[in-house]
Structures are given as structure tokens and as C-alpha cells.
Gaussian input, Z-matrix of N, CA and C with variables (Angstrom, degrees):
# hf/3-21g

backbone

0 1
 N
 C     1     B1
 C     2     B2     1     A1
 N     3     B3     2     A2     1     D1
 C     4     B4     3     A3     2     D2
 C     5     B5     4     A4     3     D3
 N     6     B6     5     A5     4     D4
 C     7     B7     6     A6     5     D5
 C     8     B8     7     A7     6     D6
 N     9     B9     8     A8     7     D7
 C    10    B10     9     A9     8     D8
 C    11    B11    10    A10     9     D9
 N    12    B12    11    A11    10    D10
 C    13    B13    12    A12    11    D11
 C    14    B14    13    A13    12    D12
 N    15    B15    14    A14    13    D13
 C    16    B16    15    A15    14    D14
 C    17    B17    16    A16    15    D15
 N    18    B18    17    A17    16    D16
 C    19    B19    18    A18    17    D17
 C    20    B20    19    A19    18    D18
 N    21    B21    20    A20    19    D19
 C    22    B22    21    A21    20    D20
 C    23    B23    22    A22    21    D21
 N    24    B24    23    A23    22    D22
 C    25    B25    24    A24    23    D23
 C    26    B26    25    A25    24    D24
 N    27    B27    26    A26    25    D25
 C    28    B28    27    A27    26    D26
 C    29    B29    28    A28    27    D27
 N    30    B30    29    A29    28    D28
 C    31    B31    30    A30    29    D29
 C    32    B32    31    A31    30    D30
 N    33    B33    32    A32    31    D31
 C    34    B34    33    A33    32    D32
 C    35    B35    34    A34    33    D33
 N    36    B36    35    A35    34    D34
 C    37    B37    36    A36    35    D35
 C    38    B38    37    A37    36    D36
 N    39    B39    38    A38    37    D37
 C    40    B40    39    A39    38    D38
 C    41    B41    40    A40    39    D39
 N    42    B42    41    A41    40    D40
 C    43    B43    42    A42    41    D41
 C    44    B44    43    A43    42    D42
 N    45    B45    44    A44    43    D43
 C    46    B46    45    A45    44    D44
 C    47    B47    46    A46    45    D45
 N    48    B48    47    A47    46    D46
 C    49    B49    48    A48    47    D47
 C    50    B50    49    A49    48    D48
 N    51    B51    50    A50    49    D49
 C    52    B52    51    A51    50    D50
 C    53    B53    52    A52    51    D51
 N    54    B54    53    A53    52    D52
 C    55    B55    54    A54    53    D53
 C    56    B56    55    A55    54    D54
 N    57    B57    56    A56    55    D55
 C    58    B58    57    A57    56    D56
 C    59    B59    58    A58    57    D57
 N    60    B60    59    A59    58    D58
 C    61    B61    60    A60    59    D59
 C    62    B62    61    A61    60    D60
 N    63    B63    62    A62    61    D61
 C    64    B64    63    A63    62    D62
 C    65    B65    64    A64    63    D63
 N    66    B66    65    A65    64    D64
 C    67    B67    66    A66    65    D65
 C    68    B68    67    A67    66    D66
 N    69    B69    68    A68    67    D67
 C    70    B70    69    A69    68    D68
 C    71    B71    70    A70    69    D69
 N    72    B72    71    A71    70    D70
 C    73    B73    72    A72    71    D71
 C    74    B74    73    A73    72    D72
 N    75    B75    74    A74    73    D73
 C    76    B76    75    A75    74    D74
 C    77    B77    76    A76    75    D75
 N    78    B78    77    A77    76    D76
 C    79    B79    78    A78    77    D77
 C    80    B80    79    A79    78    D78
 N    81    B81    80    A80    79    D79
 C    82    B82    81    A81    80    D80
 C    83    B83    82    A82    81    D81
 N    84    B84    83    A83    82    D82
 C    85    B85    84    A84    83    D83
 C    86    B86    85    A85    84    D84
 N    87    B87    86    A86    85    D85
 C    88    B88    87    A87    86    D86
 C    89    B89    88    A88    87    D87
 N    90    B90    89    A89    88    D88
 C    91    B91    90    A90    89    D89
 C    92    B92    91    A91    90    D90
 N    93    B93    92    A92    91    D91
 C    94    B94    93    A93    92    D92
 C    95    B95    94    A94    93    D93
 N    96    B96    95    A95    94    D94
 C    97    B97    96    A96    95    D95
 C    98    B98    97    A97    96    D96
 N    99    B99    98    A98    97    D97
 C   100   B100    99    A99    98    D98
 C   101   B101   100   A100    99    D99
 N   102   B102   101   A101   100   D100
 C   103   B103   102   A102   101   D101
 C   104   B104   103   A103   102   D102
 N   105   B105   104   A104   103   D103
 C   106   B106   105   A105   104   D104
 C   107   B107   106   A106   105   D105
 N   108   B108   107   A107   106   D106
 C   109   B109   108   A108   107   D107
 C   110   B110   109   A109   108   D108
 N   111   B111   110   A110   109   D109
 C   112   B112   111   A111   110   D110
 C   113   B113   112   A112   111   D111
 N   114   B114   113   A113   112   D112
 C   115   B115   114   A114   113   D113
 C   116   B116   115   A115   114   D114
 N   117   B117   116   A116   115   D115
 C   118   B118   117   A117   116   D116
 C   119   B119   118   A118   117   D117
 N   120   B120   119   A119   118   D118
 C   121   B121   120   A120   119   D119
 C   122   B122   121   A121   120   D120
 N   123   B123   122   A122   121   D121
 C   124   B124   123   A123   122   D122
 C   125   B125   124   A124   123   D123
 N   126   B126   125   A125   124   D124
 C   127   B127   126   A126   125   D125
 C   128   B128   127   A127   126   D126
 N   129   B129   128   A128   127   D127
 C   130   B130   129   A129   128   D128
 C   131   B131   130   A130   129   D129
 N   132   B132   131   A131   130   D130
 C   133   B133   132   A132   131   D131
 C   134   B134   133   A133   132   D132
 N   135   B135   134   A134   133   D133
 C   136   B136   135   A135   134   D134
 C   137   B137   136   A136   135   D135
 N   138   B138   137   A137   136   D136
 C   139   B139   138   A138   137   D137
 C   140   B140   139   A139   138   D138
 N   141   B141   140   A140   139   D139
 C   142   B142   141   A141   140   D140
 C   143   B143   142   A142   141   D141
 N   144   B144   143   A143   142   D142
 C   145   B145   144   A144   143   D143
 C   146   B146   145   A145   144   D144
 N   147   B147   146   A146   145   D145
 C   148   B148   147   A147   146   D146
 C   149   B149   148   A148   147   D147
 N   150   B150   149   A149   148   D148
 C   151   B151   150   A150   149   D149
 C   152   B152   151   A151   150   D150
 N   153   B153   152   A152   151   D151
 C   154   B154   153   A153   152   D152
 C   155   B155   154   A154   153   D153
 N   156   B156   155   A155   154   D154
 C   157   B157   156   A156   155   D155
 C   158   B158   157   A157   156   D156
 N   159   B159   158   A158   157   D157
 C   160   B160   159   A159   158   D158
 C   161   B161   160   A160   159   D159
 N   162   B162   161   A161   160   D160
 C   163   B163   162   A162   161   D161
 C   164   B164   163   A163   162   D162
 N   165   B165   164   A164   163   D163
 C   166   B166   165   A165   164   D164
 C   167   B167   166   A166   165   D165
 N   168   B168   167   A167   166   D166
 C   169   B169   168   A168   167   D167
 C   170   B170   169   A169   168   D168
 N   171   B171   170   A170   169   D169
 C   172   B172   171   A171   170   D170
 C   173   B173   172   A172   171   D171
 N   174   B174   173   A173   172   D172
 C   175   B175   174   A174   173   D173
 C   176   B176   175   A175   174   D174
 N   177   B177   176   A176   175   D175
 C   178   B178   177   A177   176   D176
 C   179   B179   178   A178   177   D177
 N   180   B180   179   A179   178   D178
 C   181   B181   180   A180   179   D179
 C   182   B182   181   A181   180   D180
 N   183   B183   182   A182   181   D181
 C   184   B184   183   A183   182   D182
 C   185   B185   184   A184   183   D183
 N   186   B186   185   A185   184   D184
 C   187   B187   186   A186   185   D185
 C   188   B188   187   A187   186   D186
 N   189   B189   188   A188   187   D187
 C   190   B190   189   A189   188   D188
 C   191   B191   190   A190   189   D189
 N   192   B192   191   A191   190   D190
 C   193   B193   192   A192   191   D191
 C   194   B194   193   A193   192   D192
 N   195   B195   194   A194   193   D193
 C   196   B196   195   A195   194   D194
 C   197   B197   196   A196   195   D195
 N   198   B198   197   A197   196   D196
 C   199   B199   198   A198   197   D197
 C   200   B200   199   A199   198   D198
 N   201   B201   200   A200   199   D199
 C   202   B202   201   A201   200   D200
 C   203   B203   202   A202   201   D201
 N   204   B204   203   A203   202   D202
 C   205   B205   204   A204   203   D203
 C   206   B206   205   A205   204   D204
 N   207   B207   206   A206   205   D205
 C   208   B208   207   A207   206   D206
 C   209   B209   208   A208   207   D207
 N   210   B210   209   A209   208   D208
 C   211   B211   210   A210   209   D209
 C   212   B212   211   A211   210   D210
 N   213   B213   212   A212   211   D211
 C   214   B214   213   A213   212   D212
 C   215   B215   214   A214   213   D213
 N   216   B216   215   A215   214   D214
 C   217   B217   216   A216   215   D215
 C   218   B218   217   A217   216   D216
 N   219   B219   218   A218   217   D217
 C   220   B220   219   A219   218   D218
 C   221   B221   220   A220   219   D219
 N   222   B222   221   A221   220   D220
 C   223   B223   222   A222   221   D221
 C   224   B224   223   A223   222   D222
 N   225   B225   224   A224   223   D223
 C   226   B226   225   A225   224   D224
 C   227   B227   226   A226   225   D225
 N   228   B228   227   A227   226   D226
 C   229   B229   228   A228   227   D227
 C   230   B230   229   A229   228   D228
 N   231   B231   230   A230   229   D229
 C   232   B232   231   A231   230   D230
 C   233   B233   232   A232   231   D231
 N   234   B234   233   A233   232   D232
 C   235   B235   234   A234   233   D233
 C   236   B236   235   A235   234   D234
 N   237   B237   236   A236   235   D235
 C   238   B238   237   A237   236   D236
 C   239   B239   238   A238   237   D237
 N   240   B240   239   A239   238   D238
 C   241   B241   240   A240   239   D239
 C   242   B242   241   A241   240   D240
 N   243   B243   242   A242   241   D241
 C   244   B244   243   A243   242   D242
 C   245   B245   244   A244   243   D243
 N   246   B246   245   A245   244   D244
 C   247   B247   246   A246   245   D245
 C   248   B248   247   A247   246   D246
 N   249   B249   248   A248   247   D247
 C   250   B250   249   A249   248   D248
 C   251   B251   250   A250   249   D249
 N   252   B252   251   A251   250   D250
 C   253   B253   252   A252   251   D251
 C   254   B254   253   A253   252   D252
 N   255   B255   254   A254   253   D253
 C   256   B256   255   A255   254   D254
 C   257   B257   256   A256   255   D255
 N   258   B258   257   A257   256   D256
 C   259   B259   258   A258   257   D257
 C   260   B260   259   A259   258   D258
 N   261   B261   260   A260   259   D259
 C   262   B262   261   A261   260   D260
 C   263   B263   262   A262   261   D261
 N   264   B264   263   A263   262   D262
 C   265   B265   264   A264   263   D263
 C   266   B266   265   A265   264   D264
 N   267   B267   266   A266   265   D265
 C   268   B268   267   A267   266   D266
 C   269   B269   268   A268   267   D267
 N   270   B270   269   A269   268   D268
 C   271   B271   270   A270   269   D269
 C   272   B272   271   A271   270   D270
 N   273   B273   272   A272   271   D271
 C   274   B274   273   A273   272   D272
 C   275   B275   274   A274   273   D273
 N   276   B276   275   A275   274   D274
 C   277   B277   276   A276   275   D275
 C   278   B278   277   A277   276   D276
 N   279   B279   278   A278   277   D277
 C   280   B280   279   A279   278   D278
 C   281   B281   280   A280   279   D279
 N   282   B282   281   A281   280   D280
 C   283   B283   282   A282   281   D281
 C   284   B284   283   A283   282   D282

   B1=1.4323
   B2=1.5270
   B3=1.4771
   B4=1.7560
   B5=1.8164
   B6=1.4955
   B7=1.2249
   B8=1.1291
   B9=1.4738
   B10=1.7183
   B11=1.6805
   B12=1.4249
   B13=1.6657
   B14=1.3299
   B15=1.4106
   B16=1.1335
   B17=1.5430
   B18=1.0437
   B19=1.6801
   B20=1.2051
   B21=1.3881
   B22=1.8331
   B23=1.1483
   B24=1.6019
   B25=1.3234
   B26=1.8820
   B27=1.4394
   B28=1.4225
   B29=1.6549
   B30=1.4307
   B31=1.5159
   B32=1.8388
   B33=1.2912
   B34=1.7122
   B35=1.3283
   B36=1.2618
   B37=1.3515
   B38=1.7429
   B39=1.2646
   B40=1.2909
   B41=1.7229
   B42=1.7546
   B43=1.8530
   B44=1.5268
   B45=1.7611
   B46=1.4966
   B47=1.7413
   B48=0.9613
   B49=1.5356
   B50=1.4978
   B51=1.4984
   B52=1.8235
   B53=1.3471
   B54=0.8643
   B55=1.8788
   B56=1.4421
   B57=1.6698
   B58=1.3748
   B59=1.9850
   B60=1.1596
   B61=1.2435
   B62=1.7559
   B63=1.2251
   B64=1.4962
   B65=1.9814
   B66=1.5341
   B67=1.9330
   B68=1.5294
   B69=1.7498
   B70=1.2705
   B71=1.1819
   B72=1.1211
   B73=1.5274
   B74=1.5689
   B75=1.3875
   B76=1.5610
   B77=1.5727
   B78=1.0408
   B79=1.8943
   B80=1.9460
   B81=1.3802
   B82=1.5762
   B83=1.4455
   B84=1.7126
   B85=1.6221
   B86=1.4764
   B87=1.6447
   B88=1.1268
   B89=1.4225
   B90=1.2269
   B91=1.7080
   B92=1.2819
   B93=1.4087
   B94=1.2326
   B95=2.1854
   B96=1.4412
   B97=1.6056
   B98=1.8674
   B99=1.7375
   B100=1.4495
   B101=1.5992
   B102=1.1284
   B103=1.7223
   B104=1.4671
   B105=1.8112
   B106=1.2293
   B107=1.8311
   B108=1.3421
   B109=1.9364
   B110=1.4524
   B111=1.3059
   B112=1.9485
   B113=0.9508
   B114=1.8785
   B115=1.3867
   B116=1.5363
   B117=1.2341
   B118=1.4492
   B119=1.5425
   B120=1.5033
   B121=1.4130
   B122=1.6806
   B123=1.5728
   B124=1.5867
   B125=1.4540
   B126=1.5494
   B127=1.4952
   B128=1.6909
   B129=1.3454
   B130=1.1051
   B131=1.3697
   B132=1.5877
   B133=1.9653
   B134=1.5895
   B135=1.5724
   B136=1.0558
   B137=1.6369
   B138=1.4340
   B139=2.1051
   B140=1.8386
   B141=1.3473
   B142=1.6483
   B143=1.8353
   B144=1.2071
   B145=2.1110
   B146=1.3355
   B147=1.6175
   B148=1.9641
   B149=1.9627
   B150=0.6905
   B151=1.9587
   B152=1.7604
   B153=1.7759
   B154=2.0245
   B155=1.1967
   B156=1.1045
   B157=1.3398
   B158=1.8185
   B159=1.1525
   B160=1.6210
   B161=1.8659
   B162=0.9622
   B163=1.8092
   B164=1.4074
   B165=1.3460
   B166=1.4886
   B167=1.4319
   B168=1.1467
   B169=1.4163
   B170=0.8750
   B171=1.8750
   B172=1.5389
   B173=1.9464
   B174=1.3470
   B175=1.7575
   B176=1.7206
   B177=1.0575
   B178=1.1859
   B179=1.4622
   B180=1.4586
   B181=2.1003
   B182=1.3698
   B183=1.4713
   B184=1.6889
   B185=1.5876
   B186=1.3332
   B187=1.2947
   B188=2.0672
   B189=1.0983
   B190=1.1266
   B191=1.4931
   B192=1.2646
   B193=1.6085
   B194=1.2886
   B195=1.3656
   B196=1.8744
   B197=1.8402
   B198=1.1950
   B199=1.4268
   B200=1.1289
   B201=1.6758
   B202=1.5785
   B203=1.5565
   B204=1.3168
   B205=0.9226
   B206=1.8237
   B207=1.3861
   B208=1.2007
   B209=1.6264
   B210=1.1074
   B211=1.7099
   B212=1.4038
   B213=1.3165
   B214=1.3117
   B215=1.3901
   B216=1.6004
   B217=1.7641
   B218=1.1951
   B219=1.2823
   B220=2.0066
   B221=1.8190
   B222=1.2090
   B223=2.1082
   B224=1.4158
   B225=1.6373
   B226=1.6248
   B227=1.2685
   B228=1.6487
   B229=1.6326
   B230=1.4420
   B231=1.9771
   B232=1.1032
   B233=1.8918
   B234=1.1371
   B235=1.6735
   B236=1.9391
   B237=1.3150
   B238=1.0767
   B239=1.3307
   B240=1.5554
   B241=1.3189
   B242=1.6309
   B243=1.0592
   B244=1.8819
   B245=1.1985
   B246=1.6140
   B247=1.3157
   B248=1.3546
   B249=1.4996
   B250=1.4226
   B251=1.9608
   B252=1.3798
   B253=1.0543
   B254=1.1310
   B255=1.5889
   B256=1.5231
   B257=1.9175
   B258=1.1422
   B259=1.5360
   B260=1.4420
   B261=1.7629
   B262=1.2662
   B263=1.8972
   B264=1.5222
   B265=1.8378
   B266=1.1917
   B267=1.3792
   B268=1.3105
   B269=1.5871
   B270=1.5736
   B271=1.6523
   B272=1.3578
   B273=1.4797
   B274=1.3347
   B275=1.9312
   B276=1.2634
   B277=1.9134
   B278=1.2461
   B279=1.6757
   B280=1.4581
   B281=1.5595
   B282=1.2571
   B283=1.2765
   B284=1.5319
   A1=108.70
   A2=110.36
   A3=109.68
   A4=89.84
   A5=104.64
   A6=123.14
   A7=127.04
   A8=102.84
   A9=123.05
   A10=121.38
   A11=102.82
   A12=93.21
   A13=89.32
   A14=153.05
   A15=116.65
   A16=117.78
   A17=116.51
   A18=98.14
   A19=118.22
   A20=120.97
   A21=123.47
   A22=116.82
   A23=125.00
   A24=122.06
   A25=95.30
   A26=104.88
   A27=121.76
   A28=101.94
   A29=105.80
   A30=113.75
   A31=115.68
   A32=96.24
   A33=98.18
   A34=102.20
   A35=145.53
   A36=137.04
   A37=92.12
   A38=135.78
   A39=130.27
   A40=115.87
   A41=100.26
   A42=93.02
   A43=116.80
   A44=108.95
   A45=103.86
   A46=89.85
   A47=142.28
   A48=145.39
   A49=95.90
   A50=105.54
   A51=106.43
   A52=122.51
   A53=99.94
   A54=105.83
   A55=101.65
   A56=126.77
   A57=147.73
   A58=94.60
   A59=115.13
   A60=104.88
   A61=122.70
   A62=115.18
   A63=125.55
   A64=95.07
   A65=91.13
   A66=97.69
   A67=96.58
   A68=126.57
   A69=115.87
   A70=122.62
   A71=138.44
   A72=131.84
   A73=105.65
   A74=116.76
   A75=99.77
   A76=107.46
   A77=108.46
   A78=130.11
   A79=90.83
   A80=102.92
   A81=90.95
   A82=140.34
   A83=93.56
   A84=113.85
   A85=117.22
   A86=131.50
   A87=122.12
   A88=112.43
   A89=116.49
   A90=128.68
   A91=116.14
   A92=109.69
   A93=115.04
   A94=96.48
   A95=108.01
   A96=100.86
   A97=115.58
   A98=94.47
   A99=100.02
   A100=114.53
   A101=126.28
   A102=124.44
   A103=89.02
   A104=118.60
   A105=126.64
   A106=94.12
   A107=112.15
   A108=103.86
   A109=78.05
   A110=103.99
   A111=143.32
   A112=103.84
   A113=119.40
   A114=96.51
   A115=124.12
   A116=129.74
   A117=118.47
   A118=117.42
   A119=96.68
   A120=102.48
   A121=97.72
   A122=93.95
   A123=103.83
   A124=97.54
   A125=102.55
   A126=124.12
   A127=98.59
   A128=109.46
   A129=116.21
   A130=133.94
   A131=102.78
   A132=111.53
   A133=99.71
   A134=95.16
   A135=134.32
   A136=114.52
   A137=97.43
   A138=114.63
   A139=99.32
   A140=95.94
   A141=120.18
   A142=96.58
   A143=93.06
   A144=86.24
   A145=98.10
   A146=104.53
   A147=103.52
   A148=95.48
   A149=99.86
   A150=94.95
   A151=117.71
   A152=88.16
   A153=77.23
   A154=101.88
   A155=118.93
   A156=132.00
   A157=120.89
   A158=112.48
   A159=99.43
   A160=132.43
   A161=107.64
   A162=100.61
   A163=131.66
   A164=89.60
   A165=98.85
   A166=106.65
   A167=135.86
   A168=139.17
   A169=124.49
   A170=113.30
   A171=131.72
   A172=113.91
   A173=94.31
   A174=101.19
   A175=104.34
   A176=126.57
   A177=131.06
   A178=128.48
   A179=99.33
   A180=111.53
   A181=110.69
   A182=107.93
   A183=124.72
   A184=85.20
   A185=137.09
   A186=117.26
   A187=82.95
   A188=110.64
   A189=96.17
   A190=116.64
   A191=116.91
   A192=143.31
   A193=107.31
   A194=131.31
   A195=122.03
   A196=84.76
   A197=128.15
   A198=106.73
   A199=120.89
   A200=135.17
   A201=111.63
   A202=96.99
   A203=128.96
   A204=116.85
   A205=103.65
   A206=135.43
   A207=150.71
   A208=96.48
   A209=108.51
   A210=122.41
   A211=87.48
   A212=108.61
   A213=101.43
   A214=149.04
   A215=83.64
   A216=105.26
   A217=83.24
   A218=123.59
   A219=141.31
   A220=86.18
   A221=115.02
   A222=100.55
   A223=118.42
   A224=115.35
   A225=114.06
   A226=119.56
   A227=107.94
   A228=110.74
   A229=128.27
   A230=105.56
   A231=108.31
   A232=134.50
   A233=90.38
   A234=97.04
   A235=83.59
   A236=122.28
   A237=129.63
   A238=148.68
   A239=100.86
   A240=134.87
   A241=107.55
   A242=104.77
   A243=109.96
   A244=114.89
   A245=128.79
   A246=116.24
   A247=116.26
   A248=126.02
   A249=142.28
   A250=100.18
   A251=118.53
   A252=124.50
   A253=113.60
   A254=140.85
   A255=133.55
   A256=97.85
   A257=102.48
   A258=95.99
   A259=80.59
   A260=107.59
   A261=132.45
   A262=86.84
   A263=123.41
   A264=106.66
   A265=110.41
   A266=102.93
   A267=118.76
   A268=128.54
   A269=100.53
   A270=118.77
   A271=114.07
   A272=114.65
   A273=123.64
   A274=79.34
   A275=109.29
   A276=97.81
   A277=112.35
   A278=118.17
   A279=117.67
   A280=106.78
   A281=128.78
   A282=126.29
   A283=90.28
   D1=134.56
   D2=-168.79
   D3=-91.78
   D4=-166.50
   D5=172.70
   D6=-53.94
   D7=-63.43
   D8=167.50
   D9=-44.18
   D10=-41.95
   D11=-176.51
   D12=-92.94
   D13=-6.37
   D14=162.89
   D15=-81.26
   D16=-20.69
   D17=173.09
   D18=-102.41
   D19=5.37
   D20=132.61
   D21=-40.09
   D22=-42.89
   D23=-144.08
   D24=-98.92
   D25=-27.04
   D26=-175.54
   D27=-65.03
   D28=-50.26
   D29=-172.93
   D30=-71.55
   D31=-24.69
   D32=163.78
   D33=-79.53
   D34=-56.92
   D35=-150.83
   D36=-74.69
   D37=-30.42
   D38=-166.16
   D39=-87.99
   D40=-28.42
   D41=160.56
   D42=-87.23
   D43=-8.38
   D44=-172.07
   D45=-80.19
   D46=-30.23
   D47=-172.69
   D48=-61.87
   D49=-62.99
   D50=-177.22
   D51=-63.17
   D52=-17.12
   D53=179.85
   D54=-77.15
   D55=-64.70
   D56=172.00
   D57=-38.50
   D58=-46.69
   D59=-175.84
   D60=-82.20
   D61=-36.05
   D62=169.72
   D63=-44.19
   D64=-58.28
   D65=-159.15
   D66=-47.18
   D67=-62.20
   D68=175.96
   D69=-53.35
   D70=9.09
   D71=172.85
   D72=-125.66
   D73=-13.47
   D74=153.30
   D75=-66.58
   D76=-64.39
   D77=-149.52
   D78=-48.54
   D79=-47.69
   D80=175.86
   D81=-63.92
   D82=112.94
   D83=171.72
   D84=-25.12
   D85=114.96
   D86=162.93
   D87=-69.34
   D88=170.61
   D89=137.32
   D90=-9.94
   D91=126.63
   D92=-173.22
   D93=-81.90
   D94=110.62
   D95=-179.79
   D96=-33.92
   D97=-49.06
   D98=-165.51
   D99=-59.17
   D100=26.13
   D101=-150.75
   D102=-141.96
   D103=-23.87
   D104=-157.69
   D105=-88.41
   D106=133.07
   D107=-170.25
   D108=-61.72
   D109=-169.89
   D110=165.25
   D111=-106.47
   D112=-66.30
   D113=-169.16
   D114=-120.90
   D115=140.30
   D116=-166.90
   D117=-48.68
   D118=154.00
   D119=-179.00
   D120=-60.60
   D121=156.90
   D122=170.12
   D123=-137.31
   D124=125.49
   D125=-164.31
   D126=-65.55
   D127=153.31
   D128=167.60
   D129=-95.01
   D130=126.51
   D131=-144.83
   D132=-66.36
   D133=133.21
   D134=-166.61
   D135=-113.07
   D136=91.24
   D137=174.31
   D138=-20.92
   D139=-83.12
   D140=-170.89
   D141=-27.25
   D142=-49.40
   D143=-150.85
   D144=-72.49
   D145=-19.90
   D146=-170.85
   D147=-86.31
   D148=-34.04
   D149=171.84
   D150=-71.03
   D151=-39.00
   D152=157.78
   D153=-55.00
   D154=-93.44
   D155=-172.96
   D156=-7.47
   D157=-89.78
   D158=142.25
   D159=-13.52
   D160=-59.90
   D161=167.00
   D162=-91.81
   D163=8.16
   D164=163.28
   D165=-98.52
   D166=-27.65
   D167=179.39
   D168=-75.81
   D169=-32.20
   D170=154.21
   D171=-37.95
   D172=-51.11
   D173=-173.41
   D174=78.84
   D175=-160.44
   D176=175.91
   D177=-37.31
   D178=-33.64
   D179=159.18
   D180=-17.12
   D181=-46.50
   D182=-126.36
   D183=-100.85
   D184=4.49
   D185=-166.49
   D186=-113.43
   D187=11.26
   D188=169.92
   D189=-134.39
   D190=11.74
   D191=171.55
   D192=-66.55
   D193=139.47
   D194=-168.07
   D195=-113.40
   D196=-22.45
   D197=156.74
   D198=-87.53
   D199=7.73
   D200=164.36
   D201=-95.30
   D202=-15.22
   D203=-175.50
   D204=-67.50
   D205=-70.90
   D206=149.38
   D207=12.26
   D208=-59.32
   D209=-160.33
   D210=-67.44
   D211=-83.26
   D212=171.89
   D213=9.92
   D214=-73.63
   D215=-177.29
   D216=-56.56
   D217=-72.59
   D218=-133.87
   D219=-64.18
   D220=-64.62
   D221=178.10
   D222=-43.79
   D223=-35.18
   D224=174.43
   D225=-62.23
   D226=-57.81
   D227=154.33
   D228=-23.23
   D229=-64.50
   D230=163.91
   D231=-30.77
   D232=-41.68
   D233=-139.27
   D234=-93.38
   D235=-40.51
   D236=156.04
   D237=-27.59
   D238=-51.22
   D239=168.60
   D240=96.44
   D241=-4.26
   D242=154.86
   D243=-20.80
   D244=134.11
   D245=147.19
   D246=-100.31
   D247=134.27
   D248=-166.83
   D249=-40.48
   D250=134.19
   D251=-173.84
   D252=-82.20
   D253=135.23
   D254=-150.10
   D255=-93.44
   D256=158.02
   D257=-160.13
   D258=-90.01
   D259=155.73
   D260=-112.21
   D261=-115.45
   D262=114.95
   D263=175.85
   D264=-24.92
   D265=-65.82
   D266=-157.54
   D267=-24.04
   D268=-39.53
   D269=-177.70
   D270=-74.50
   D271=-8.84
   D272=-131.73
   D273=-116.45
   D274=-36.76
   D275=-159.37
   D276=-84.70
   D277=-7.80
   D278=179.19
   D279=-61.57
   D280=-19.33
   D281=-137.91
   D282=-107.67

């Protein structure tokens, strides 16, 4: 076998591959639409992100705010995996 018929023979085996491959990717079934939602999820409103939100808009205000601070703590907790510390007797018997 010379040069030529071998990369004849290369160039048939390489569109018979692409052809074989186009057909499997027609023939395959998409997604059924009806399964596909309509309308995007809409997250469920979230206290914490609307008080970020709020002390971030504050700007520097917010480092002296006792609820951004609160927020604060509670996202560090969050993000940590802390569970929020139960408020303490102690504060509780002066009263």
C-alpha cells in the first residue's frame, strides 16, 4: 500500500466516523420541554441577606449599628458553622 491509498483510506474511515456521529446526535431525544419549569425558581426571602443588604448601604454607619453588628455575628456563625450561643442566665437575674 503506497501513501496515497493510505490516506484515502484514512479520509474515508474519518468522514464515515463523522457521518455515524452527526446521525447519533440527530436521532437523540431532547428534554422533554413539558418537565422544563417556565418560571425561575424564586429563592426564598431571606431576613439575614436583607440586613446585609441594609448595612452595606449604611457604609461605615453600620460599624456602629447594634443590628448590623448582630447580623454580623449571626453570618460569622453562619458561615462558620457555629450554632448561635443561647443568651447567657446570668444577664437575665439582675433584673
Amino acid at each position: 500500500m503506497d501513501g496515497k491509498m493510505l490516506a484515502r483510506l484514512a479520509a474515508v474511515i474519518f468522514v464515515a466516523v463523522a457521518i455515524t456521529a452527526t446521525l447519533i446526535e440527530l436521532t437523540r431525544k431532547d428534554e422533554d420541554p413539558a418537565s422544563a419549569p417556565g418560571h425561575p425558581v424564586q429563592p426564598k426571602r431571606d431576613a439575614l441577606r436583607e440586613g446585609q443588604r441594609r448595612c452595606q448601604q449604611l457604609g461605615q454607619k453600620a460599624a456602629e449599628d447594634a443590628e448590623c453588628l448582630r447580623i454580623w455575628a449571626e453570618t460569622r456563625d453562619r458561615f462558620l458553622g457555629r450554632k448561635p450561643a443561647p443568651a447567657s442566665p446570668s444577664a437575665n437575674k439582675g433584673r
